[in-house]
PARODO-97004 format. One line per 4 residues: number of its first residue (from 1); their letters; for each residue x negated, z negated, y negated of C-alpha. Coordinates in steps of 0.05 Angstrom, whole numbers. Example, Ala and Ser with C-alpha at 12.3 -4.5 7.8 and 13.67 -1.06 7.14 Angstrom:
2
1> AS> -246/-156/90; -273/-143/21
// end
This chain:
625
1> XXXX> -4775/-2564/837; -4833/-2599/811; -4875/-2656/822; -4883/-2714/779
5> XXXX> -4946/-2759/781; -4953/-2829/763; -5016/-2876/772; -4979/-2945/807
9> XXXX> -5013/-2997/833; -5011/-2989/911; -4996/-3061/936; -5022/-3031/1006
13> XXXX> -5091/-3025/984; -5090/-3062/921; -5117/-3011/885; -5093/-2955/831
17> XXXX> -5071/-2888/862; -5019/-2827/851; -4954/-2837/857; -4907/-2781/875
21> XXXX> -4841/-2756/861; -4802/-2690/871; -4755/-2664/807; -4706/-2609/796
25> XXXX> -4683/-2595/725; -4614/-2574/701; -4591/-2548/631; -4526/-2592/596
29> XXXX> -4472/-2558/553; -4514/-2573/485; -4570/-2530/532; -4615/-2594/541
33> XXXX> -4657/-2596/601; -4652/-2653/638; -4696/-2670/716; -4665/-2706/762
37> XXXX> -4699/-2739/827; -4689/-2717/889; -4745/-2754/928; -4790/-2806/916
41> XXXX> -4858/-2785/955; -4882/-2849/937; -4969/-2860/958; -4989/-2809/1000
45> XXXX> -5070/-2815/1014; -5085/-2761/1046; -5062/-2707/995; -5084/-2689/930
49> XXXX> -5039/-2670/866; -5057/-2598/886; -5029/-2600/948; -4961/-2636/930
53> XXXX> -4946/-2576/879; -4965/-2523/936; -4904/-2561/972; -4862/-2573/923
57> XXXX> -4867/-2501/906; -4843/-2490/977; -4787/-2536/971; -4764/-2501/914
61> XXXX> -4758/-2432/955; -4728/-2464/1011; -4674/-2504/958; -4649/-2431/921
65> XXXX> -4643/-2399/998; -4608/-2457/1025; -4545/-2421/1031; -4553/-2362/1061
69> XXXX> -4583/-2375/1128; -4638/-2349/1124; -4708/-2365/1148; -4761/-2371/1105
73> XXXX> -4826/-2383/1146; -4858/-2328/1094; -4862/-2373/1046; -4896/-2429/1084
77> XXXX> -4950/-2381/1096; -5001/-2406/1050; -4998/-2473/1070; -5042/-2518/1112
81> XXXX> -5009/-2546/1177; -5019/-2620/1139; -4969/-2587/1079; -4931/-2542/1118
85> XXXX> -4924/-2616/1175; -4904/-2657/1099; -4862/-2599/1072; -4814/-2601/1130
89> XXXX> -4821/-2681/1136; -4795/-2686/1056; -4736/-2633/1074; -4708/-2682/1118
93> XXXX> -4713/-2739/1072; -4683/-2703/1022; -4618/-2688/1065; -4619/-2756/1092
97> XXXX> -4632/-2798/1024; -4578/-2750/984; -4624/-2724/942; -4605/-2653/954
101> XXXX> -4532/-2678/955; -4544/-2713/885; -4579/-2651/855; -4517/-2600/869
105> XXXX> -4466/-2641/851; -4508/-2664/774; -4515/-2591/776; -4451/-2567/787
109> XXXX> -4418/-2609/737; -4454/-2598/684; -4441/-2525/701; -4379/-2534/704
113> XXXX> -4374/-2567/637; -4407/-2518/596; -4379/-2467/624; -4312/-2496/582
117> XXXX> -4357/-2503/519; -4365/-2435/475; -4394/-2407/417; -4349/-2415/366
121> XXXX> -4383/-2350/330; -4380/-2306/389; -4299/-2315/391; -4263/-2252/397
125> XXXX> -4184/-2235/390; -4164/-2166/411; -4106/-2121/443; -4057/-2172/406
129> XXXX> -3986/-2153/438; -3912/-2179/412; -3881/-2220/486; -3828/-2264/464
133> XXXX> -3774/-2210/465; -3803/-2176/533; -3809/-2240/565; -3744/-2274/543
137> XXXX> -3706/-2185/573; -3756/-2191/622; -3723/-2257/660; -3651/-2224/632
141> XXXX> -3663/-2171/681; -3691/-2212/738; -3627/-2252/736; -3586/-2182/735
145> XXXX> -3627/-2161/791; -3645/-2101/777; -3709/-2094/805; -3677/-2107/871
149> XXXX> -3628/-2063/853; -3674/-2005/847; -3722/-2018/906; -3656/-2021/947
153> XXXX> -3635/-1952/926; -3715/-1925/955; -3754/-1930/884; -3822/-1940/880
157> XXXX> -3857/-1996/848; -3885/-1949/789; -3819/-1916/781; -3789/-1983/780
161> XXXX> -3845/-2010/739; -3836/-1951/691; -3769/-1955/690; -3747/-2034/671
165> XXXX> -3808/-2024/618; -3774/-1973/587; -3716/-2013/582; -3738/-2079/555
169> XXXX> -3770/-2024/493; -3699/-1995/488; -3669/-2055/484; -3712/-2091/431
173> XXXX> -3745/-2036/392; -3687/-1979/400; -3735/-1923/392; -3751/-1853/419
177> XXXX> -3779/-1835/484; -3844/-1811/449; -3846/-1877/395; -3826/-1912/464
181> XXXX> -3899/-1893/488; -3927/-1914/424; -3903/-1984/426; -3922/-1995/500
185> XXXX> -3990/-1967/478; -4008/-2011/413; -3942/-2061/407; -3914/-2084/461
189> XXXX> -3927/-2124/529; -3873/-2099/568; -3915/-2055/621; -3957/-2104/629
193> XXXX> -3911/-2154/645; -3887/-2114/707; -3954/-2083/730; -4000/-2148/712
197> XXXX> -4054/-2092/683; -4059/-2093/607; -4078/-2026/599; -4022/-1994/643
201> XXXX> -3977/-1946/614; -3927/-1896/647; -3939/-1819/623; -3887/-1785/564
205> XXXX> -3856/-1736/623; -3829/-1796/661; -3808/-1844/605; -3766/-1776/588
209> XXXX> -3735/-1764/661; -3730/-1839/674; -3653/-1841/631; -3634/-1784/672
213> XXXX> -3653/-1820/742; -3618/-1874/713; -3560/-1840/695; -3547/-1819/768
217> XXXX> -3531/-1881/792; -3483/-1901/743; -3427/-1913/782; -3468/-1947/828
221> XXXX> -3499/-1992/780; -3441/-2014/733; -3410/-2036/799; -3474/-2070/816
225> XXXX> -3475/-2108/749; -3408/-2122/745; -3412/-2157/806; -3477/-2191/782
229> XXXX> -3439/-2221/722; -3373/-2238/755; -3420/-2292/793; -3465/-2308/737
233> XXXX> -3408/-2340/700; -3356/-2341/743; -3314/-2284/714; -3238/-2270/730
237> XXXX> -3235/-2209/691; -3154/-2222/677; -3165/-2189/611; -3191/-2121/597
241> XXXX> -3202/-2091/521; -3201/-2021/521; -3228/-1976/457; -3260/-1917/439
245> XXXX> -3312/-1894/392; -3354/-1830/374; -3428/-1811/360; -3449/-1751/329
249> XXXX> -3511/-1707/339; -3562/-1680/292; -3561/-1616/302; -3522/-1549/315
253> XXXX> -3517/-1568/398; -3485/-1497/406; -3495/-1499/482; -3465/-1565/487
257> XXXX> -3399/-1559/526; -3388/-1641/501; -3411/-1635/434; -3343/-1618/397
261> XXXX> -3325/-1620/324; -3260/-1684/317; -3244/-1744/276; -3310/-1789/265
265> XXXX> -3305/-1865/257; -3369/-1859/222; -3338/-1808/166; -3382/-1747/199
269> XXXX> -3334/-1690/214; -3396/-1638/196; -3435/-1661/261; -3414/-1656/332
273> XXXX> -3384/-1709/363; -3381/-1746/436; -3328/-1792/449; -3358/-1858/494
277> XXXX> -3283/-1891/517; -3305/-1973/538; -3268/-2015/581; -3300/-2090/566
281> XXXX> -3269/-2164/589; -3261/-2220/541; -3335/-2245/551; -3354/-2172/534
285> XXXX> -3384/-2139/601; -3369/-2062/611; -3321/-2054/660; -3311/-1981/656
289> XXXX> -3348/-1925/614; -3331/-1855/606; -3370/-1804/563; -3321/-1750/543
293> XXXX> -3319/-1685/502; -3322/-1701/426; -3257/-1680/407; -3235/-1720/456
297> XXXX> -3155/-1756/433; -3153/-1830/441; -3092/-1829/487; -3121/-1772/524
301> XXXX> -3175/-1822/555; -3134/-1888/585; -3109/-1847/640; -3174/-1842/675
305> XXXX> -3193/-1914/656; -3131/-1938/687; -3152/-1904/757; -3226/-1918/766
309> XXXX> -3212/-1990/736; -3154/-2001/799; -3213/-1978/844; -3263/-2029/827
313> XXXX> -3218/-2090/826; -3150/-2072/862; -3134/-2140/885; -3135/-2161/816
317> XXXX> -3096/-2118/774; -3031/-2147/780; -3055/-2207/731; -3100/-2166/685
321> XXXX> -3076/-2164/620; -3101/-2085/580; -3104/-2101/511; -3106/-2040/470
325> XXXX> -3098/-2014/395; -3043/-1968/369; -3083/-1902/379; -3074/-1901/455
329> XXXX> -3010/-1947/467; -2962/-1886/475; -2903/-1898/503; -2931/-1849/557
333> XXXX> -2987/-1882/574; -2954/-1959/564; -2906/-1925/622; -2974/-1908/667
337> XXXX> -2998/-1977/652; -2946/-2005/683; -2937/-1960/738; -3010/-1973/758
341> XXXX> -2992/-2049/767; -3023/-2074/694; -2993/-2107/644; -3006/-2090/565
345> XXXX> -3009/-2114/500; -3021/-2070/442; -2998/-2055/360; -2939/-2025/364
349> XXXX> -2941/-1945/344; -2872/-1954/307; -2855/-2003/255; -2790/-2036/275
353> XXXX> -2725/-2029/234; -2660/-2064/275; -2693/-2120/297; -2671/-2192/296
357> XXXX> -2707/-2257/308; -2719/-2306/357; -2653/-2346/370; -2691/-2412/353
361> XXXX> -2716/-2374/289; -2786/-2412/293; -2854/-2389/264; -2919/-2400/280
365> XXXX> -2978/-2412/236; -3045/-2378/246; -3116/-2372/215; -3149/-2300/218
369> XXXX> -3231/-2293/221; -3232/-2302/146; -3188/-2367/146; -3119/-2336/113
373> XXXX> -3057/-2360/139; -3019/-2306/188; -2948/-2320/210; -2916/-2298/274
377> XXXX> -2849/-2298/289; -2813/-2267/356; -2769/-2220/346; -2722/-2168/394
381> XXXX> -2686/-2107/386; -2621/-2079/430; -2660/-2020/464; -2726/-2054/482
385> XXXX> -2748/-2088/543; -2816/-2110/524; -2838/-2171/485; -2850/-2160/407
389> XXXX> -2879/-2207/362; -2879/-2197/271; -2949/-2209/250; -2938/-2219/177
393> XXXX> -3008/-2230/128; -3009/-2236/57; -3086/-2215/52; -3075/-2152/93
397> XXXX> -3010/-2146/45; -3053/-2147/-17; -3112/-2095/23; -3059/-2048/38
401> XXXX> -3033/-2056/-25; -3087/-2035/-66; -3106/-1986/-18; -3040/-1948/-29
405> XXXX> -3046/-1956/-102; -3114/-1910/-86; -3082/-1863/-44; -3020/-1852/-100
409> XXXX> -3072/-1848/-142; -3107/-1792/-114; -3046/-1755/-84; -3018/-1744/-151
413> XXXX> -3082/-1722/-180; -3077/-1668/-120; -3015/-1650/-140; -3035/-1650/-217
417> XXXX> -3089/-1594/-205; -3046/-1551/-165; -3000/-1556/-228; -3067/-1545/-272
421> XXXX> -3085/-1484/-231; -3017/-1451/-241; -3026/-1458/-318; -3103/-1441/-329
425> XXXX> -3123/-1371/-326; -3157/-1336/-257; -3115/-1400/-227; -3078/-1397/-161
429> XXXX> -3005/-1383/-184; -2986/-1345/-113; -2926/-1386/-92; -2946/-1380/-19
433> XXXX> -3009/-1409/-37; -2990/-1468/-77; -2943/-1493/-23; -3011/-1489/28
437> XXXX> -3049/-1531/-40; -3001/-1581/-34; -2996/-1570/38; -3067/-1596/47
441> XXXX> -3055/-1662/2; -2993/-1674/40; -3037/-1673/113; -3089/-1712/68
445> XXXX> -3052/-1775/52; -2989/-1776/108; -2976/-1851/99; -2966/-1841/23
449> XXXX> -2941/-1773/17; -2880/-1787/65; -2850/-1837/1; -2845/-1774/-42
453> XXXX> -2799/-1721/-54; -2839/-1654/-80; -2796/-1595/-113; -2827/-1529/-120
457> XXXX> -2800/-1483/-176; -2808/-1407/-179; -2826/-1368/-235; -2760/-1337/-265
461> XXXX> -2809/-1274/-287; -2839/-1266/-212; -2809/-1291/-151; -2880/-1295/-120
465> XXXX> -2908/-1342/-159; -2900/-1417/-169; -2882/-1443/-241; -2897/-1511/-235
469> XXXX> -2887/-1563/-177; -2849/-1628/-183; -2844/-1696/-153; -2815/-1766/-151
473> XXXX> -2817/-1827/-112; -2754/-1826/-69; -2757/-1906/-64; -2816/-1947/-96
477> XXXX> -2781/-2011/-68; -2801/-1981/4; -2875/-1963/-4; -2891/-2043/0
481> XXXX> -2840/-2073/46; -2891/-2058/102; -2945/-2084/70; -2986/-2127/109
485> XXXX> -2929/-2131/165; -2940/-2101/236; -2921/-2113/299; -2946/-2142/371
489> XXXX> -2922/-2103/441; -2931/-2133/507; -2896/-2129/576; -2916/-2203/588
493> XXXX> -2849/-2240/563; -2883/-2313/587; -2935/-2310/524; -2919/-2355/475
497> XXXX> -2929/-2328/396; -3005/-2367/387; -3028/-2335/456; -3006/-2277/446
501> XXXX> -3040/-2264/382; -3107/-2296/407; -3114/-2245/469; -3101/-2185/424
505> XXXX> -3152/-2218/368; -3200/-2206/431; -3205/-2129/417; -3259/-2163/359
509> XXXX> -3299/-2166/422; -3302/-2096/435; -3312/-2078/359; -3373/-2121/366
513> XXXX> -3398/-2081/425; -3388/-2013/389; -3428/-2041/321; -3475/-2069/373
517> XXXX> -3494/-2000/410; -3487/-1961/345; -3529/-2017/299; -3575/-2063/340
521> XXXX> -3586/-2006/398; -3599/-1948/348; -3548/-1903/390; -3531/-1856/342
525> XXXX> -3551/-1802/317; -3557/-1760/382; -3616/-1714/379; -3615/-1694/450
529> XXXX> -3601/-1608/461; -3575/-1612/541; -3505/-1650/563; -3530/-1692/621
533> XXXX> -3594/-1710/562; -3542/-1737/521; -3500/-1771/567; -3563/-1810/604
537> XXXX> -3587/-1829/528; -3510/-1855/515; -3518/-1898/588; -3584/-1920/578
541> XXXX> -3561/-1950/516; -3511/-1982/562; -3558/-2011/598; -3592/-2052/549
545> XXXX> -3526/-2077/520; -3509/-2114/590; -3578/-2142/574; -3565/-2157/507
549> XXXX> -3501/-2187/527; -3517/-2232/580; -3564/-2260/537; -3517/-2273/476
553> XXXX> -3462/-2293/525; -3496/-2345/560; -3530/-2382/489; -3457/-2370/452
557> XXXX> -3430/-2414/517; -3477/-2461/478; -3459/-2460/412; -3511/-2408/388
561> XXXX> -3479/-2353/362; -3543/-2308/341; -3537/-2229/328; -3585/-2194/379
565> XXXX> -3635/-2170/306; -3634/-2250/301; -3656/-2271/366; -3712/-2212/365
569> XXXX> -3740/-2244/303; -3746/-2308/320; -3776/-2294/400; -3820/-2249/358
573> XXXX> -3869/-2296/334; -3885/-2302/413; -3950/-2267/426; -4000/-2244/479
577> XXXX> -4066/-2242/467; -4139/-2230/493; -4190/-2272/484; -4272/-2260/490
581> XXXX> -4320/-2312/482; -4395/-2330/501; -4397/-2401/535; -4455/-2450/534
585> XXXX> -4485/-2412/597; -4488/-2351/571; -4433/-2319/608; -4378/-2275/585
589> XXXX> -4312/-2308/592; -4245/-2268/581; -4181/-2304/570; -4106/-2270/567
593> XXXX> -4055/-2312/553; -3992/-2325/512; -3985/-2361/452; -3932/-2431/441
597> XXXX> -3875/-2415/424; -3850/-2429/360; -3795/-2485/355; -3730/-2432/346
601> XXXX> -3755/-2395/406; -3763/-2453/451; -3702/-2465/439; -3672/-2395/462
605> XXXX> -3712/-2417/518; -3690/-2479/537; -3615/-2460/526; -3628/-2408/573
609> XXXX> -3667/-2451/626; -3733/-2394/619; -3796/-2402/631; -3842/-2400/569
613> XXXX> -3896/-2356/577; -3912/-2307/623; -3982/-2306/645; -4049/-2338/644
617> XXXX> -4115/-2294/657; -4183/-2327/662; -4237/-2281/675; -4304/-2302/673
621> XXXX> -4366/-2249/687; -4427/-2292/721; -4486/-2228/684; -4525/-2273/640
625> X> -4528/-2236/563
// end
């Protein structure tokens, strides 16, 4: 405080005398000073300028403590009784006129204000980390419950914290546990989204244990989000797609009692294999999952699929509907189907011959994926019971055609070096051994090889050797009468031919889910050495398809049919970021916070009723610099 002084004419004595008024100062945004009165002394005779400022100096002790209770006699020390008498006196008319009142608030607002107002130059962006994604798996899992899940079964909030963020990695960035660090380190806001701290990270040695901790509660889980789904969108589950598909290690895994050498979908019969049988419904949520030895037969694995499958949902199995492709459908495990209480549909293993069609002789138009026209036509035979339906298509007609062409092709030029090598010198001319040559081309190409007839012919010289080997087609006519004609099996004789044909086009679905766990999820190749290593990596993959899924399911219910690499591209552009700045007052104001986001991921937003952003941190440290 300070004390202004103004000669006025005192109407009192009608003369000229000092005129007194007490003023604090305050600084604005643009750090002007401005004063503000807080009391108007007015004429005061019997003190001198001197003795004003010896108050007002007072006053100004008494207006910083005036908050903390304390008393402050010790600074009244120095004054006369006549100062220390006016000193209180002006106190009170201060709190009684406002003035004090008027001060804080000026005071506070124009703190206030320029504490909003920075220096542009002193602007800082750091620790810049990708949140669209996280965010948009983040409220995935919230609606899956997981988090509940897990503190049910007696987790802690770091393992659960370390867990889901090790998730929502997996399922947008795919990588290793140690690259799984990495990105939680310098990419990605995940941890912090679950812990609230920034610079929170688990440690390598859990992020590795965390799939196997995972992995036992499978059962206990897939029920959980099976369950979790069912109510999301009102799921019957009265069709079930059932497929397998391999993935195969890097690696020699010699102590691997899973890892087996078998027929690879990918074309990779050097590696070692594991076999991953899925059970999915039509809107694509696992059912069932079974991780099985690598060379692992396809009919081999329904058995057990059947069983646990009657366990989860026995009051509904009498309308579900197994749709299944010609691999498993044996007539062996059709029979356990139906003993079980399902009912199947499946390609037929056999291509019927005595058949005849439907008394009313109709057929039914269809459009495949690609728009060519498929016809369908019922059809029955003496011996069968079940339902069959002819699925005839001229584009799979001309495929197959062209593909057979190949295989002739290159099953003659087998059988044209086997001849070669009987005639060139250091050849193999052992008769024995040219019958195993041909042997091998024969096991080679099966579904061409069966349309010829091969002759081998001795050599008149040596019994044990081979003079030259011969063959014919037996009928040309008959390599394309099955082109691009196959059949339909189902125990379900109320299907009509279009409804048919649409619930067994639903085995696309679980095609999608193997590109999606072997593409978008990075599932293959397996690098891990130990079984229950591999198997956790296989389920935690698992994991962040039902994430994955429940995401694409619910925006595809709105028309937006975006691949998963899509949808993490555009939330992408989403990002959280700290920022630093200096503000008019000279304090240090920290601000984390989340960018807009851009129009294609407010939309992925909106379809999905989200939030948009996350978090909002203001911190502002009061140190002057």
């Amino acid at each position: 405080m300070h004390v202004n002084v103004q000669t006025r004419h005192n109407a009192k004595t009608g003369e000229k005398a000092p005129y007194y008024r007490l003023k604090e100062s305050y600084r604005d945004v643009r750090g002007h000073v401005h004063s503000l009165i807080v009391l108007n002394i007015g004429f005061e005779p019997c003190l001198n300028v001197k003795n004003v400022r010896r108050i007002a100096v007072a006053l100004t002790e008494r207006f910083k403590r005036i908050n903390d209770g304390q008393l402050f006699t010790e600074n009244y020390e120095n004054l006369t009784e006549q100062e220390l008498a006016k000193a209180d006196e002006y106190w009170k008319r201060m709190q009684d006129e406002g003035g004090i009142d008027r001060f804080n608030d000026k005071a506070t607002e124009a703190k206030n204000e320029a504490a909003r107002y920075v220096d542009i130059d002193s602007v800082e962006h750091t620790d810049a980390r990708n949140v669209g994604a996280e965010w948009l798996c983040k409220q995935t899992m919230d609606e899956l419950g997981l988090e509940d899940f897990l503190r049910t079964e007696g987790w802690t909030e770091n393992s659960i914290h370390t867990a889901l963020s090790h998730l929502i990695v997996r399922t947008i960035y795919a990588p290793s546990e140690l690259a799984t660090l990495r990105y939680m380190q310098e990419n990605s806001a995940a941890c912090e989204l679950y812990s609230g701290i920034p610079s929170w990270q688990p440690g390598l040695n859990a992020l590795y244990k965390m799939p196997c901790r995972l992995y036992a509660l499978k059962e206990k889980l897939e029920k959980h989000l099976c369950q979790r789904t069912d109510s999301l969108f009102n799921l019957t589950n009265r069709i079930v797609l059932f497929d397998l598909t391999n993935f195969y290690f890097e690696g020699r895994k010699a102590q691997s009692k899973k890892a087996k050498f078998g027929r690879s979908k990918e074309k990779r019969s050097d590696c070692r294999l594991l076999v991953l049988a899925l059970c999915i419904n039509e809107a694509g949520f696992i059912r069932y999952s079974s991780i099985l030895e690598g060379n692992t037969a396809d009919p081999k694995s329904l058995p057990d699929m059947v069983d646990k499958l009657a366990l989860k949902s026995p009051a509904e199995k009498e309308k579900t509907l197994v749709v299944m492709d010609a691999g498993i459908a044996t007539e062996e495990n059709l029979r356990l189907v139906k003993e079980k209480g399902y009912n199947y549909l499946c390609v037929s293993r056999n291509r019927l011959k005595d058949y005849e069609l439907s008394a009313d002789h109709k057929s039914v138009i269809v459009q495949d994926a690609r728009k060519q026209k498929i016809t369908l036509r019922e059809v029955s035979t003496p011996e069968e019971d079940d339902y069959y339906l002819e699925i005839t298509s001229p584009s799979k007609a001309l495929t197959e055609s062209s593909m057979n062409r190949q295989w002739r092709e290159r099953f003659e030029e087998e059988l044209t070096k086997a001849n070669d090598g009987i005639n060139k010198p250091g050849g193999t001319k052992n008769y024995e051994k040219v019958i195993e040559r041909v042997g091998r081309a024969l096991q080679k190409y099966p579904s061409i090889a069966k349309f010829y007839e091969i002759t081998y012919v001795r050599d008149d010289a040596s019994s044990d050797k081979m003079k030259r080997v011969e063959w014919k087609i037996k009928d040309g006519a008959a390599i394309g009468d099955s082109h691009g004609v196959y059949f339909l099996r189902t125990n379900v004789r109320t299907l009509d031919e279009k409804t048919t044909w649409d619930y067994y086009n639903l085995i696309r679905e679980i095609e999608c889910t193997n590109r999606q766990l072997k593409t978008d999820l990075n599932l293959r190749p397996i690098y891990h050495q130990k079984d229950e290593s591999s198997d956790a990596h296989l389920f935690f993959g698992l994991l962040a398809y039902w994430v994955v899924n429940t995401i694409r399911y619910r925006l595809k219910q709105s028309g937006i049919n975006y691949y998963w690499t899509e949808i993490i591209r555009r939330m992408s552009t989403q990002k959280l970021v700290t920022t630093q700045a200096t503000n008019a007052l000279g304090e240090s104001i920290e601000l984390r916070q989340c960018s807009q986001p851009s129009k294609s991921a407010k939309e992925i937003y909106d379809t999905l009723k989200y939030k948009h952003a996350p978090l909002r941190k203001i911190k502002i440290c009061r140190t002057q610099s």
